[in-house]
Structure formats: C-alpha cells, structure tokens
C-alpha positions in Angstrom: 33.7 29.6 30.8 35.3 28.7 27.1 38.5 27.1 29.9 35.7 24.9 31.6 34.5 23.7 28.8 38.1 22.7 27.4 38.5 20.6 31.0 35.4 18.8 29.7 36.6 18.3 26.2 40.2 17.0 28.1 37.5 15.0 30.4 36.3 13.4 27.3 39.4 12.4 26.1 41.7 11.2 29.2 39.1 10.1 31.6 39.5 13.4 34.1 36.7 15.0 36.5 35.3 18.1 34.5 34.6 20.7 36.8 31.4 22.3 37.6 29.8 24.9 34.5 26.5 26.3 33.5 24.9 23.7 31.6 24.3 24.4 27.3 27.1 25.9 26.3 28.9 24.4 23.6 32.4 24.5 21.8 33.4 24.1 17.9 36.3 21.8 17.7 39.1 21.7 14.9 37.7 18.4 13.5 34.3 19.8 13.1 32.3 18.4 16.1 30.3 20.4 18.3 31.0 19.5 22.2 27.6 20.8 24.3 27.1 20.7 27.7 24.0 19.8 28.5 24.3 19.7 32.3 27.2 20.6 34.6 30.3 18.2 33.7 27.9 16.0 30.9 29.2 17.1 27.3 27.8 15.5 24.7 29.8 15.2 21.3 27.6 16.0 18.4 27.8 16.3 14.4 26.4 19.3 13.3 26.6 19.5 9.6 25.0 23.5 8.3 25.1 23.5 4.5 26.8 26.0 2.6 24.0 27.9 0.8 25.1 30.9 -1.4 21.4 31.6 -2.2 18.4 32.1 0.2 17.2 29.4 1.6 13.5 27.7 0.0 10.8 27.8 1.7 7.9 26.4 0.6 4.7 28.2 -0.4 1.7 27.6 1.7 -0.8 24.8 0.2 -3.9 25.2 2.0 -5.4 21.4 0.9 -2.2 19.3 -0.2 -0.7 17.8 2.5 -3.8 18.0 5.1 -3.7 15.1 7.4 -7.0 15.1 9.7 -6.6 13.1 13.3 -9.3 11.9 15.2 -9.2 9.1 17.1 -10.5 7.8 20.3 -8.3 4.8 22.7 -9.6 3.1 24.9 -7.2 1.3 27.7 -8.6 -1.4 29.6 -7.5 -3.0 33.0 -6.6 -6.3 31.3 -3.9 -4.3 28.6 -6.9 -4.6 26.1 -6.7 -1.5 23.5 -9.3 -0.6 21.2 -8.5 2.2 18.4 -11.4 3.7 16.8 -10.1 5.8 13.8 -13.0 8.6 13.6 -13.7 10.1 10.8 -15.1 10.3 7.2 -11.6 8.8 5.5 -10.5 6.7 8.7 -12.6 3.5 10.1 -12.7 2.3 13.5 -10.2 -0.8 13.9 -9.8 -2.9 17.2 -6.5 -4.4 18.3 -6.7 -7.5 20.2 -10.6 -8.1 20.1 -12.1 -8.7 16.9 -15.5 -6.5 17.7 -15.2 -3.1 19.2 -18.4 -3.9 20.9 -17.0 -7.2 22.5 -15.0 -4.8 24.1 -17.1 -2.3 25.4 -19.5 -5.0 27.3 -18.0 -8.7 26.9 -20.1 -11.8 28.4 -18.7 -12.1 31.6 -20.5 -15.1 32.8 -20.9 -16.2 36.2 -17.9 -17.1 38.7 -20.0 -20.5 40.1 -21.0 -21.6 36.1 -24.5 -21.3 36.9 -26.4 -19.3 34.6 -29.4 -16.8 35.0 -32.5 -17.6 35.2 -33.4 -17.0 31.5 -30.8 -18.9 30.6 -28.5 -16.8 29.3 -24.6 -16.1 31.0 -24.9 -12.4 33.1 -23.3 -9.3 31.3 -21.4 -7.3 33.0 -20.1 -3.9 31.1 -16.5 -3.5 31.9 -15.3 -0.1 32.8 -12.5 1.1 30.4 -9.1 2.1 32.5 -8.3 5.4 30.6 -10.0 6.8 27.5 -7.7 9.2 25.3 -9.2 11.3 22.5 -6.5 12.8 19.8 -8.1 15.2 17.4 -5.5 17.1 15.6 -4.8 18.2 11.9 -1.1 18.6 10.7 0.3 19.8 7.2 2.5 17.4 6.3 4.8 18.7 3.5 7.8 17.4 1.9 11.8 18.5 3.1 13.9 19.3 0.4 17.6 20.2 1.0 17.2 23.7 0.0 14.5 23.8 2.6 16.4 26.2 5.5 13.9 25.3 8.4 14.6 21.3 8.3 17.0 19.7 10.6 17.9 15.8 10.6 18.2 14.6 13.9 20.4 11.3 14.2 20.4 9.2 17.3 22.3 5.6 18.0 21.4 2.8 20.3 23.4 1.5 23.3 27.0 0.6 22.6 27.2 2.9 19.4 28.3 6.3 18.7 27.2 9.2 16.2 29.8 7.3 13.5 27.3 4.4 12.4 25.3 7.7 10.8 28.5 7.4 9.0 26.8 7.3 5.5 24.0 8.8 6.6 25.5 12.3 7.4 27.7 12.3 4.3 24.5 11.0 1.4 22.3 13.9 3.5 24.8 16.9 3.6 25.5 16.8 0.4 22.3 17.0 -0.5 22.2 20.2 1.3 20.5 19.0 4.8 21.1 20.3 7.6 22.3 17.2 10.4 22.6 16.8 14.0 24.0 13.9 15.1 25.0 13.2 18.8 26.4 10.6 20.8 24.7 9.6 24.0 27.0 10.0 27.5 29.5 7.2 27.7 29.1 6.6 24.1 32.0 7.4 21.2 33.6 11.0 22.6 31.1 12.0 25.3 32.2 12.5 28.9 31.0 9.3 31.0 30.1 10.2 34.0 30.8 7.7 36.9 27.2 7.0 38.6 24.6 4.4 36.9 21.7 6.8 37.6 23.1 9.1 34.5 22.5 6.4 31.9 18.9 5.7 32.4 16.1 6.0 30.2 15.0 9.9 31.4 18.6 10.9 32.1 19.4 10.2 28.5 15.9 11.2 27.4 16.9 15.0 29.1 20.1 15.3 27.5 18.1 14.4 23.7 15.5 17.1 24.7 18.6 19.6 25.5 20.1 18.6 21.6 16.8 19.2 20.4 16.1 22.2 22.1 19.1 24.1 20.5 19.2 22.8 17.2 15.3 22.4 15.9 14.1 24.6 13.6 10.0 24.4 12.5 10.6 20.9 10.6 12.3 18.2 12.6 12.3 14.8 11.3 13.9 12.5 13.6 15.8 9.5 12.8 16.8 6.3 15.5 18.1 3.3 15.5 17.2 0.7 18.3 17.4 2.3 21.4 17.5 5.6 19.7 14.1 5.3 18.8 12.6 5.1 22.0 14.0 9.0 22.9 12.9 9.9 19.3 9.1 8.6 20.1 9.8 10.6 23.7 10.7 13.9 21.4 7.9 13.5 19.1 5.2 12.9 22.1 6.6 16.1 23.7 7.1 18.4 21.0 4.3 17.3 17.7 4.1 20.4 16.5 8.1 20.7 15.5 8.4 16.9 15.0 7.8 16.6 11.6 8.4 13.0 11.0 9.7 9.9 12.5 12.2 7.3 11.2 12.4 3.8 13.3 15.4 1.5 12.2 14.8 -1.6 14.2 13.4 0.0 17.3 11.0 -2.8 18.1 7.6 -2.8 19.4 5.3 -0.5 21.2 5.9 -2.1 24.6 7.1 -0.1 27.9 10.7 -0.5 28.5 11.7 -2.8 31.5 14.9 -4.4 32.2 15.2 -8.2 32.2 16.3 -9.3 36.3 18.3 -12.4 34.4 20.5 -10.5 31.8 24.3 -11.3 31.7 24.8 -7.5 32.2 23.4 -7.5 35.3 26.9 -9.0 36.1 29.5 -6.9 37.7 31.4 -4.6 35.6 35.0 -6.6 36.3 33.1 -9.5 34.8 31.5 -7.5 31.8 35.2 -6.5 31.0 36.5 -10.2 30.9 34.3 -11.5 28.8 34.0 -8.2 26.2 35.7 -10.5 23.7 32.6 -12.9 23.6 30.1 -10.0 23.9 31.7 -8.6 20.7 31.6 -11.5 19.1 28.1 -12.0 19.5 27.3 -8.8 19.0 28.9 -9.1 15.2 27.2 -12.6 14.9 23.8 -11.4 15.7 24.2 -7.6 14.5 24.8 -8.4 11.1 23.1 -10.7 8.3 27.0 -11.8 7.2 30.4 -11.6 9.6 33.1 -11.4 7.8 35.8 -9.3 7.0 34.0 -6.0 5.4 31.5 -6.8 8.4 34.1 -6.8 11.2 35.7 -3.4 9.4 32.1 -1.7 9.5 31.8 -2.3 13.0 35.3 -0.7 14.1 34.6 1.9 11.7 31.5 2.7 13.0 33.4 2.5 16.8 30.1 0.7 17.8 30.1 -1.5 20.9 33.0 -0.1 22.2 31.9 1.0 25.8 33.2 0.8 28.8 31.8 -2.6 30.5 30.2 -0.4 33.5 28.7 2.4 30.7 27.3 -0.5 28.9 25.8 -2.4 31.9 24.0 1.1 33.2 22.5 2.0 30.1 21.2 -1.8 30.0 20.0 -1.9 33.7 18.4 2.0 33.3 16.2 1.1 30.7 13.1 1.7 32.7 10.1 3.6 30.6 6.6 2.6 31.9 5.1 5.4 30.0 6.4 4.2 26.6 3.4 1.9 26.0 0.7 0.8 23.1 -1.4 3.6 24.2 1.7 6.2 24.4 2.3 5.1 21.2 -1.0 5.2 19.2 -1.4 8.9 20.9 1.1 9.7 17.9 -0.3 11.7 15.0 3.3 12.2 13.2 4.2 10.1 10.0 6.4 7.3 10.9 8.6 5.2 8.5 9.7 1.8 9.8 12.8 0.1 8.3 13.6 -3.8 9.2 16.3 -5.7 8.6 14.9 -9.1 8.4 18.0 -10.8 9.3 18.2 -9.0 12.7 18.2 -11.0 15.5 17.5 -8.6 18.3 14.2 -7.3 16.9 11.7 -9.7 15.0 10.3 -8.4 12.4 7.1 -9.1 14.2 7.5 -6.2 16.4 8.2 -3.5 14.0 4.9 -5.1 12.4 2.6 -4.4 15.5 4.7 -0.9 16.0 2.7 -0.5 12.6 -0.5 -1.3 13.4 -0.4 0.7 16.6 0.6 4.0 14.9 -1.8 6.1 13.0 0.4 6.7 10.2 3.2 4.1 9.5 4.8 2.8 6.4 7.2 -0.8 6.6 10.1 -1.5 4.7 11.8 -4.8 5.0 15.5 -5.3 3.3 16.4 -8.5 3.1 19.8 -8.2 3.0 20.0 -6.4 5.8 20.8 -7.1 10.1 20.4 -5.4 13.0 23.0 -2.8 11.9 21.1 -2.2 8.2 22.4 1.3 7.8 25.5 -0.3 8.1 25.1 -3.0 6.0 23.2 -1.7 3.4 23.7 2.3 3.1 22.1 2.6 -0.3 18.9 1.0 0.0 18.9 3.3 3.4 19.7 6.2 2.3 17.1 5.7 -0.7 14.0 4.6 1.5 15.4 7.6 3.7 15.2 10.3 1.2 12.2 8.8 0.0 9.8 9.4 3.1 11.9 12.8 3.9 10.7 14.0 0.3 7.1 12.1 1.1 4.1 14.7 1.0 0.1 12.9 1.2 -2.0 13.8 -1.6 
C-alpha cells in the first residue's frame, strides 16, 4: 500500500497515472507535508502543522451561562426568491429581507389581472402560499480557542488557481501560537495529483474531497477558514457538520447566491487557447487581485504559487462551479458565528456582497481593510492575522 501511494506522490510530481488504492490513506513526506488519498489515484497535498506541547493540553472548564447562543428562527422561501427572516425570540426581533413588512409578505395586494377592481372598491387579496418554510431552533456554546486548547483545529482552504501556500503567513503567525493547522490544496492545485477528466473539479467533487480532509483531521472545535472559492466548501462543511464547526472565517467569498457558471466566460474557451493567452490572464489576475502591482506584489504571487494551473485544471474548476443548493435560504439556515473580511480594493467581489452575506447570516461580523485586494491575506498579513486571532479568541457574553 505505502508503494502505491509513493506512485501517487511520483504522480504528483511528473504528471504519471497513479494506480488504483483504497482511498484515505496518507503519507508524511521529508518536507513536512501530509499526501492523503482521498479517493483511488486523487491525493491531496496538505499542511498539517501539530504543536509541540510538553504539557497537557487545556481544556476549558464547562460555563454553563457564558457563551450561550439561543437560535430560533423561522424562513420563509417564496416562489418569486422573496425571503423573510423572523429572528424569534426574547433577545432576537423579527427582520424581513427584501420587503419592508413581514406582513406584506405573508398576504400582499395582488390586484386584479384586467385593472378592474371589486365591487367595494378595493384591489382583491390574494394570500400567497410560501415555497418552503424552514424552522432552525438550536442553542450552541460558543467558547473561545486558545492555542493550548488540544481539541481545536484550523482548517485552511484556497480558491481556484491557488494552492495551500497563500496560508503562507497564516500557518506560520497560528503554529506558533500553538494551533493546530490543516491546510490542503484542492486537486489540480499547487502539489495535488490532477486528474484528467473535468467532472473531478466540480463543485461536489471538490466539496467530497474537503469532507474527506475534514473527516480525518477534526477534533470537537473546528473553525474553518476560506478564501473565495474556498468559502463556498467551508459554508458546505459547516451546513453538514454544525455541531464540530465551531466557527466560520469568509475572506472575500461573496454573497449568498447559488453558484452557476457564466455561458460567456473566456474560460469556456478551449484549453489550447487558455494556455496561449496565460500571460494576459496572469496579468489580470495581479491587476485585479491586488490593491497595488508592483514588484513586492508580483513576488507575493509566485511565492504564494497562486494562479499557476494548468489551463484545462483552471477551465474545469471554472465550468464545475454548479451549486444550486448554496442559496440565501441555505445560508441563513446557519447558526455558526461567521467573521467576514473584505478587501475593499478587490475587484472580483464588491464589497456589497460580503455586506448582504451579513445580513443573511444569523451571526456575522464585517471587517473592511482598506488597504487590502482580492488577495488581503497576502497583502496585508498583520491586520489578518490580528482580526483572525481576534474572532478565534471571540467568546459572547
């Protein structure tokens, strides 16, 4: 088994069919990376940083009050995309997105198709039957994650065209701090194997291979952290597992909106034709990626060995980004604390998405750096790293 998995590692690195293996085992390399197969012939490379701790690990003592968060809230979907939160509950009150009174909702005038009104006068009512009603009651202790905390893990996870190395800073500022990290890179990203067929890059085959990470390395506090792309499979994890999701991190992941593919995209172009003009995609990449492009910019992106796919890696992953599930009402279902941080320079993701991800999610904090791009934690590590440690060590009253 160990030989099989060293044809995948030699897969990774020279481009070679891996043969066919039992799928999660993994392999420690000699520069520290963790190589797991997550299905047969798809090896993931991954960071996995355990501190050293030459005492027992802390664990904190049970607080029956501090830390309490109470969830009730009912959603109502209606067939026009209308969604009305009502935050139930003595500390919550009821708020309506996209209608300014709940009750306009339930039963709006509807009058008649001809303009001709009833006979008293009045324009008919019609009361509109809702499309799906959703009712989250939950309550969640939500404590603070120290270092010295043994059953909190990090998860890091990049966006398409990146690789585990933007995390860069990230995984150094948090492992010293005695944080246990996970950091992976998606297949066909940085050293995972790539495998030839487009149907292993979409959304749910990439979205498997994250539950497979998550699945061997969570402990009873996970907080997950993801940039752009990433964040999409770190709202899939915290949907499907909210009792070891602990917390969320979005680094301009954009709004609450169901992932669909654009039909006129330039990497919907052939994969010859992605691979001539990689130059210019590059380019724009570091014009629109970062606030400033110059040299130190330019450096951070080789450094971080972002958007350096192969053209046909890079134009699957763009085309398999189908997720109809990921919408406002998937979203609000959330009941796990969720920090959003904006670069207000970035010029994939207005700010004014990461604004309505806010108001969607029950509880969500905003942070906008202005100094800061699409790449922030590139850009601006420290004021990361701070607002990072900040909501990690973040415990409600």
């Amino acid at each position: 088994m160990l030989t099989t998995i060293t044809d995948g590692l030699l897969c990774c690195l020279l481009g070679k069919t891996p043969n066919t293996v039992g799928p999660l085992d993994s392999v420690e390399s000699s520069d520290g990376f963790t190589f797991l197969e997550v299905k047969p012939g798809r090896i993931l490379r991954i960071r996995h940083g355990v501190p050293n701790r030459l005492e027992p690990p802390e664990f904190p003592e049970p607080v029956p009050e501090r830390g309490t968060v109470r969830c009730k809230r009912r959603i109502t979907l209606y067939r026009n995309g209308q969604l009305l939160i009502e935050n139930l509950g003595d500390a919550a009150r009821p708020e309506s997105l996209q209608c300014q009174n709940p009750n306009e909702a339930a039963e709006p005038e509807m009058p008649d198709p001809a303009g001709i009104p009833s006979k008293d006068g009045a324009a008919k009512r019609r009361k509109r039957k809702p499309k799906k009603v959703v009712t989250v009651d939950c309550e969640k202790r939500i404590t603070s994650c120290k270092g010295t905390h043994g059953d909190v893990v990090l998860f890091f996870i990049h966006g398409v065209g990146g690789s585990l190395d933007i995390w860069k800073e990230q995984l150094e500022f948090f492992s010293k701090l005695g944080y246990e990290v996970v950091a992976p890179d998606l297949a066909g990203h940085g050293c995972s194997s790539a495998p030839p067929v487009a149907a292993a890059y979409t959304f749910y085959a990439l979205a498997e291979d994250m539950r497979a990470v998550f699945k061997r390395y969570a402990k009873k506090r996970n907080i997950l952290i993801g940039h752009s792309y990433g964040v999409s499979f770190c709202t899939f994890l915290a949907h499907e597992y909210p009792e070891q999701v602990h917390k969320v991190i979005m680094i301009n992941g954009g709004g609450p909106t169901a992932l669909e593919p654009s039909l006129c995209s330039i990497f919907n172009l052939p994969p010859c034709v992605l691979h001539c003009l990689s130059p210019c995609l590059a380019w724009s990449f570091l014009k629109a990626g970062f606030a400033r492009q110059g040299a130190k910019e330019k450096q951070l992106l080789k450094e971080g060995n972002a958007f350096n796919v192969s053209s046909f890696v890079l134009r699957a992953t763009m085309s398999g980004q189908y997720w109809p599930e990921g919408d406002e009402l998937y979203h609000a279902e959330l009941a796990v604390p969720v920090l959003l941080v904006h670069g207000m320079h970035d010029k994939f993701v207005p700010v004014e998405e990461d604004q309505r991800m806010a108001e969607i999610l029950l509880i969500a904090f905003l942070k906008v750096i202005d100094e800061g791009s699409h790449m922030v934690m590139l850009e601006c590590p420290d004021t990361v790293n701070t607002l990072l440690h900040e909501f990690v060590l973040w415990e409600p009253d």
